[in-house]
C-alpha positions in Angstrom: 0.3 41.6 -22.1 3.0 42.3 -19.6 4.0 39.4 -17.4 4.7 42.2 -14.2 1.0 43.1 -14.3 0.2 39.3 -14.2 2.6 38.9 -11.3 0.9 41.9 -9.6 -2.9 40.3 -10.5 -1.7 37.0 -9.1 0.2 38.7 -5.5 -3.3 40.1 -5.4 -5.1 36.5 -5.4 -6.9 37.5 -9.2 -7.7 34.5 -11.3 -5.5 34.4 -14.6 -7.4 34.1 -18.0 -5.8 30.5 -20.0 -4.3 32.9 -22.3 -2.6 34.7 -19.9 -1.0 31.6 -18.3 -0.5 30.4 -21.7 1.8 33.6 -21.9 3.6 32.7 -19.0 4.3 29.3 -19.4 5.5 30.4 -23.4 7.3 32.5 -22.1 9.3 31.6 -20.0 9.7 27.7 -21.5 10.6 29.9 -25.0 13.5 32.4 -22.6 11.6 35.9 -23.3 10.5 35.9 -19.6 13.8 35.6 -16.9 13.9 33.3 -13.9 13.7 36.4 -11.3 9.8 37.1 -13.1 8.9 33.8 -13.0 10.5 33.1 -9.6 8.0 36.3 -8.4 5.3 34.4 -9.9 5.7 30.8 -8.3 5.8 32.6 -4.9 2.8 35.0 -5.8 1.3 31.5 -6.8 2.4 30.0 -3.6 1.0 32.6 -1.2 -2.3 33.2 -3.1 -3.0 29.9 -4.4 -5.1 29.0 -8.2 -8.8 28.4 -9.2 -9.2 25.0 -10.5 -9.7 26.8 -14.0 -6.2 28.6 -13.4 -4.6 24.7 -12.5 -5.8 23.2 -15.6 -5.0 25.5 -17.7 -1.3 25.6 -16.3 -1.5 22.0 -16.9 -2.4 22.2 -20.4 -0.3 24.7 -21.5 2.8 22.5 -19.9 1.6 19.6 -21.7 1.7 21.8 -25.2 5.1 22.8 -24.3 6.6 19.5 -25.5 5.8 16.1 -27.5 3.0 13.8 -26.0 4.1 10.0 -26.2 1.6 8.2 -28.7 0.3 5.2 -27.7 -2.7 5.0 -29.8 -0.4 1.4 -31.7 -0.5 -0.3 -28.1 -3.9 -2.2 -27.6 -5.8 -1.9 -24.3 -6.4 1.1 -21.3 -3.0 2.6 -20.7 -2.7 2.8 -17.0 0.1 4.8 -15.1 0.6 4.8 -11.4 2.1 7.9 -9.1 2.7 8.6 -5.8 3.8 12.1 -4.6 6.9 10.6 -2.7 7.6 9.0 0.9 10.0 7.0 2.6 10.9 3.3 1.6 7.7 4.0 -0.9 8.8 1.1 -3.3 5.2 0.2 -4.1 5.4 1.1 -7.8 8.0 -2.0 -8.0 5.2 -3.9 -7.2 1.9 -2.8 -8.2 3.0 -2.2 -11.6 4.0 -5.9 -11.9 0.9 -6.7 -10.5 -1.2 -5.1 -12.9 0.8 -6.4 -15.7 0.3 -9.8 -14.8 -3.0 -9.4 -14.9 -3.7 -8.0 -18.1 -3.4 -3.5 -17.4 -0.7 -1.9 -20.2 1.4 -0.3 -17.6 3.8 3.0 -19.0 5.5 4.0 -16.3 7.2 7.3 -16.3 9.0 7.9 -13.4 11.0 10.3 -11.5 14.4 10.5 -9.5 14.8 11.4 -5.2 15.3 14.9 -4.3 15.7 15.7 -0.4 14.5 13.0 1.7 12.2 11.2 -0.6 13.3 8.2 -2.6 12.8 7.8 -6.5 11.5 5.1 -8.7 14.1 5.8 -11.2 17.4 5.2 -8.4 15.7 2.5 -7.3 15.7 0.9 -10.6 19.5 1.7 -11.2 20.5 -0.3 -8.4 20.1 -3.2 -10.6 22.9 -3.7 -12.6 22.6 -3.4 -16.0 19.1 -1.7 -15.7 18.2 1.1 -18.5 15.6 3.3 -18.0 16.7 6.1 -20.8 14.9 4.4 -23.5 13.4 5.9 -26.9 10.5 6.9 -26.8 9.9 3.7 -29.9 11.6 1.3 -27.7 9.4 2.1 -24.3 6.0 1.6 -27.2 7.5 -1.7 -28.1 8.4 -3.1 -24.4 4.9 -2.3 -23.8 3.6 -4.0 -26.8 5.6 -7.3 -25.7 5.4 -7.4 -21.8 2.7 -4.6 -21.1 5.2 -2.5 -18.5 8.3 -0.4 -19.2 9.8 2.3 -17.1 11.4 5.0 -18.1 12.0 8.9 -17.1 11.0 12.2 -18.1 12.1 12.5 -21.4 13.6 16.2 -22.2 10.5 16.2 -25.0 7.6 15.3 -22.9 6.3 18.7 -20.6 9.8 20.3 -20.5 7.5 23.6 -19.6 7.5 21.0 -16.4 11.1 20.4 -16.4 12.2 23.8 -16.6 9.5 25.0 -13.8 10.5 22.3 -11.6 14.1 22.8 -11.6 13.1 27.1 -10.5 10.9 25.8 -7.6 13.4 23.8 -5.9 15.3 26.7 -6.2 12.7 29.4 -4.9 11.4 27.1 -2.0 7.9 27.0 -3.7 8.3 22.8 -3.9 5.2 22.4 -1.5 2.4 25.0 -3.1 -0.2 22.3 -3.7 -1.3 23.9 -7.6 2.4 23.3 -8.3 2.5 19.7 -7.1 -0.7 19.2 -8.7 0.0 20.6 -12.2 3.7 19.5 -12.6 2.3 15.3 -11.8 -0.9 15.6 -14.3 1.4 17.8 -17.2 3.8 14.6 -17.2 1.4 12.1 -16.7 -1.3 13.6 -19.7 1.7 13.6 -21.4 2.8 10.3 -21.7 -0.6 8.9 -23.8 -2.4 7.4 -20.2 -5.7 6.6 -20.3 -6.3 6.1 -16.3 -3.8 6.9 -13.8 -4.2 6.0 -9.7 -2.3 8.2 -7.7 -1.1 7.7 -3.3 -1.3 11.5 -1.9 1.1 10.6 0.8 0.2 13.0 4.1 2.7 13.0 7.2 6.0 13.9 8.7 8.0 12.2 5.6 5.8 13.8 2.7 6.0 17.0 0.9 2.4 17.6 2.3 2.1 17.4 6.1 -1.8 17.8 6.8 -4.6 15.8 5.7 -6.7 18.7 5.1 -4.1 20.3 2.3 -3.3 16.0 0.8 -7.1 16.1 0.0 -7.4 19.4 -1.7 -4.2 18.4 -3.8 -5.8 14.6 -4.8 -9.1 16.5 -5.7 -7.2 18.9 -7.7 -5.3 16.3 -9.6 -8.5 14.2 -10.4 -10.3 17.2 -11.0 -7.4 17.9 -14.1 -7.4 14.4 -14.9 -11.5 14.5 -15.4 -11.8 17.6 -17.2 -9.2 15.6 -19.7 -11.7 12.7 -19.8 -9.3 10.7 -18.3 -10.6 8.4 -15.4 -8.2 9.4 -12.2 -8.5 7.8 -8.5 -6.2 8.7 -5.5 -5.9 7.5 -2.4 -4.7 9.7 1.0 -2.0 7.5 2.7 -0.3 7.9 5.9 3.3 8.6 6.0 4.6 9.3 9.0 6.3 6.0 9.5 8.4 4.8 6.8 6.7 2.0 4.6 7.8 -1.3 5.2 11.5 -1.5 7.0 14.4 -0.8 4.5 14.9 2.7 3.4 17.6 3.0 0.3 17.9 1.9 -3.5 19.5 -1.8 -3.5 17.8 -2.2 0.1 14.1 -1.4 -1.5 14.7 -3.8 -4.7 15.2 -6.4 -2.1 12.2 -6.0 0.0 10.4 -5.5 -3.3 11.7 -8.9 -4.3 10.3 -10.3 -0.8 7.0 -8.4 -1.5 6.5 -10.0 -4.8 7.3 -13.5 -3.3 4.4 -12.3 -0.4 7.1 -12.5 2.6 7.4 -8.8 2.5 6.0 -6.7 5.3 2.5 -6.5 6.1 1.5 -2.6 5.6 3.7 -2.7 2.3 2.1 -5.4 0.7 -1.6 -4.1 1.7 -0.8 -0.8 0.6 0.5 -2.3 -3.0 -2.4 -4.7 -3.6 -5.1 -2.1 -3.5 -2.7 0.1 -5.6 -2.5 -3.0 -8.1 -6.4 -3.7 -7.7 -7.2 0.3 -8.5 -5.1 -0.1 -11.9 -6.8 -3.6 -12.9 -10.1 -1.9 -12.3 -9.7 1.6 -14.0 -7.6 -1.0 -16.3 -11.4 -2.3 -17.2 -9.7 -6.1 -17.0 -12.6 -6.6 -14.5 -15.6 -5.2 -14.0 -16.0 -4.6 -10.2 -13.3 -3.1 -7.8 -13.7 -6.0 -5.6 -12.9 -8.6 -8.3 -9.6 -6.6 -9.2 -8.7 -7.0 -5.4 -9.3 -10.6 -6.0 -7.3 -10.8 -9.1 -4.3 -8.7 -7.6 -4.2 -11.0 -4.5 -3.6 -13.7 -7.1 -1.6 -12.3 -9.1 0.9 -12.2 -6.3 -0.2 -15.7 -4.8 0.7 -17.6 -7.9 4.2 -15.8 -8.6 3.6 -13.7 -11.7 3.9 -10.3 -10.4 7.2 -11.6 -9.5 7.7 -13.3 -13.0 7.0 -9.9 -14.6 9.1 -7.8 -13.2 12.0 -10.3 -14.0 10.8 -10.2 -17.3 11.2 -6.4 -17.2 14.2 -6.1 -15.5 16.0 -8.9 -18.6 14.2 -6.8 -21.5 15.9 -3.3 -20.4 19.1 -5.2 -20.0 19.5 -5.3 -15.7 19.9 -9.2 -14.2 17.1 -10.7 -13.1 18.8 -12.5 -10.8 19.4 -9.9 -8.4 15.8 -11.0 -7.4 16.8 -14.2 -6.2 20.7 -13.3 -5.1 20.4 -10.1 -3.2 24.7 -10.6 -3.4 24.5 -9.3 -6.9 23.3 -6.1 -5.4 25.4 -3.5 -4.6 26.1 -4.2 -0.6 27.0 -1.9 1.6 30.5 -2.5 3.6 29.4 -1.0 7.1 26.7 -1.2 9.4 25.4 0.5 13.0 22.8 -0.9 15.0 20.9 2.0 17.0 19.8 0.5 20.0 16.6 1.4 22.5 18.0 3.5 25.2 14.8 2.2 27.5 11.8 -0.4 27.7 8.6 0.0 26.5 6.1 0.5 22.8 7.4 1.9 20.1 5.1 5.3 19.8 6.5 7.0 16.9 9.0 6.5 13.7 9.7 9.9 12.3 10.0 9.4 8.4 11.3 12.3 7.8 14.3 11.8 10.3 14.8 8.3 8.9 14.7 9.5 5.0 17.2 12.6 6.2 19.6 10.4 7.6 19.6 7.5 4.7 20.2 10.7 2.3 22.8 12.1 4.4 25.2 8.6 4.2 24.3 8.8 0.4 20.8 7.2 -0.2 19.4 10.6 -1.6 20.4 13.8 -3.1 20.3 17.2 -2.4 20.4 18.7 -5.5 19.4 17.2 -9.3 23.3 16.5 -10.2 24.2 14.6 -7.1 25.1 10.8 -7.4 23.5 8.9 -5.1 25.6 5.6 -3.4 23.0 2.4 -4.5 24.3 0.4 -1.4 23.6 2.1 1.4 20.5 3.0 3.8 18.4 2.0 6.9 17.1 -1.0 7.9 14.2 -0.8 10.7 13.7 -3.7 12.9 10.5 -2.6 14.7 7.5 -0.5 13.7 5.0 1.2 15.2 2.8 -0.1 18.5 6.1 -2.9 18.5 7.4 -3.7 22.4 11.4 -3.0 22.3 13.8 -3.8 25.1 16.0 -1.9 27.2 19.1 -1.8 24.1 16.9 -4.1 22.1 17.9 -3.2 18.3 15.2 -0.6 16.5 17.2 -0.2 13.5 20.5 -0.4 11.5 22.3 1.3 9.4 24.3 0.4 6.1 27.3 3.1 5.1 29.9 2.9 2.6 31.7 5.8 4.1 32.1 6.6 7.2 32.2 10.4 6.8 28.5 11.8 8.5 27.7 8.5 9.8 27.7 9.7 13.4 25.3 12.5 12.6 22.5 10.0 10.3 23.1 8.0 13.5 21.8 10.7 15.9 19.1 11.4 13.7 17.5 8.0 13.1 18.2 7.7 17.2 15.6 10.7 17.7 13.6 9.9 15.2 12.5 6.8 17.6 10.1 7.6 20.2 9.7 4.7 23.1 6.6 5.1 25.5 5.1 3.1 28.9 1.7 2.3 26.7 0.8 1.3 23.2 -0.5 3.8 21.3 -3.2 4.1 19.0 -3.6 2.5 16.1 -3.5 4.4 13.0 -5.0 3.6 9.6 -3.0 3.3 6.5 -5.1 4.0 4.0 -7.2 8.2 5.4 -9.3 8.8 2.1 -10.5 7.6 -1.2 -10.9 10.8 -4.0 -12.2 9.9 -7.3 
């Protein structure tokens, strides 16, 4: 087998036997293939696309590649929760309390921001104190006392994945929906889930910008998770307005906080309870979709979503208190309002533009090894379909340094369009797959 004459099958939209991506994926996790073959690959696989056959069996192999987290000692249905990334998406801070609460063993493995989308991971570290490189004994025995831990890729779990990852960011082959589909379900099947409920975000602020190509990629990842016999909703959620209004790490963990004390804002906290309901149901805490809407809505109601994730936040060794005293959070030492430059509806809040700019005062990162300032961010005021005044505030922005303020502050400015009428309203949840 020669990996240039599966290069040249694959540029030629052939389907690859398992074996032969088994050969790839060996390969090049084991060093015998070079990144300028596999590079040529991603890009063949990019242009031409995979058969759902090819997918899982790219998934597989990068599950074989490393150790798979054992959770067979932890009683009940292990349920994981992912979303394929947005701006001021903070909803795993809350559904995953939620489903605790109620009952669902919740191991969360989670990932860091790259570009403009944020990560569950830096939104964690913004509390202070708060681990999330635990062993992979210490995350099995959080999850045998409080039923939720979160922690990050471990270099043993799918480092086929890791490796792979790290070469598409690099080749510009980040978008090809096989890739995105394989790289979530090889970490996921990884980590010992039994269920997993994932939000295919579609829209100017996610990796995938058409409906059309977010519901061939959440069929694809439930078609992996079946054919694993593991039980796999998604749901196809718009993001082409950031979700809720702060955007950046310590800024999120407060409106999380907010959220779990149900004061948060209104398209955040619907979007996390059916989240939350879809884990208690493929959970199997209840047995009807409807009674684990019911149980989520209560769940927050009575205060012990909020209790759990204090609980979680003391047991890997951040302050709870930061829930309560949003002064114990890092705090930005600047701010600029952005004002309306004219009367009228707000028509449009490009994400993107909004998650660029938070990145580029230091909310994000560019590349895997740059540090990201907890403190700062965006702050929106109004939403979609809101009435603004002529220099009425429609965001504002928090900086620690003052260096490429003026340019985030241009961009969040366009990123605001203002019209005469309302406009349509726009559902936030497109699709159900699964």
């Amino acid at each position: 087998m020669r990996t240039v004459d599966l290069i040249h099958r694959k540029r030629d939209g052939e389907e690859l036997s398992a074996e032969e991506i088994a050969f790839l994926v060996d390969g090049y996790t084991g060093g015998t293939i070079p990144d300028y073959q596999m590079s040529a690959f991603l890009m063949a696989v990019f242009f031409s696309g995979m058969t759902d056959r090819e997918v899982s069996a790219l998934t597989e192999r990068m599950v074989q590649s490393g150790e798979t987290v054992d959770l067979s000692s932890v009683p009940g249905v292990k349920v994981d929760k992912h979303s394929t990334g947005g701006v001021g998406d903070k909803t795993s801070l809350i559904a995953a309390p939620l489903a605790a609460a109620a009952g669902v063993v919740v191991p969360m493995i989670s990932g860091r921001a790259l570009g403009h989308t944020g990560g569950t991971l830096d939104k964690l570290e913004a509390i202070p104190g708060f681990r999330t490189n635990l062993g992979i004994d210490q995350f099995r025995e959080q999850l045998l006392a409080h039923k939720l831990a979160f922690i990050g890729q471990t270099p043993e779990v799918a480092p086929a994945d890791g490796k792979l990852y790290a070469l598409r960011d690099a080749t510009a082959t980040v978008e090809s929906i096989p890739l995105i589909a394989s790289s979530i379900m090889s970490k996921k099947l990884a980590a010992g889930l039994d269920a997993l409920v994932l939000d295919v975000k579609v829209g100017a602020g996610a990796f995938v910008k058409r409906q059309v190509d977010a519901r061939r990629l959440a069929q694809m990842m439930v078609g992996i998770g079946r054919r694993m016999d593991k039980r796999v909703q998604a749901l196809i959620t718009d993001m082409n307005q950031p979700l809720g209004f702060a955007v950046g790490n310590a800024l999120e963990v407060m409106e999380v906080s907010q959220t779990l004390q149900n004061v948060g804002p209104t398209d955040l906290t619907r979007l996390t309870l059916e989240l939350a309901a879809r884990m208690i149901y493929l959970g199997k805490i209840v047995p009807t979709l409807d009674d684990a809407r019911e149980l989520a809505q209560k769940r927050l109601l009575d205060g012990s979503g909020y209790r759990k994730f204090k609980e979680v936040i003391t047991a890997q060794g951040g302050n709870p208190q930061v829930l309560d005293r949003f002064e114990l959070l890092p705090n930005a030492t600047g701010a600029r309002e952005i004002a309306s430059p004219r009367a009228g509806f707000v028509s449009a809040i490009d994400a993107e533009y909004i998650g660029q700019a938070s990145a580029m005062i230091g909310a994000g990162r560019d590349t895997k090894e740059d540090t990201i300032d907890p403190a700062v961010g965006v702050i929106l005021e109004v939403k979609i379909g809101q009435k603004v005044d002529a220099g009425g505030v429609l965001c504002r922005l928090y900086y620690t340094r003052e260096e490429r303020v003026e340019e985030a502050a241009q961009l969040v400015e366009d990123a605001f369009r203002i019209s005469a009428t309302p406009p349509e309203e726009r559902e936030l949840i497109l699709e159900v797959v699964g």
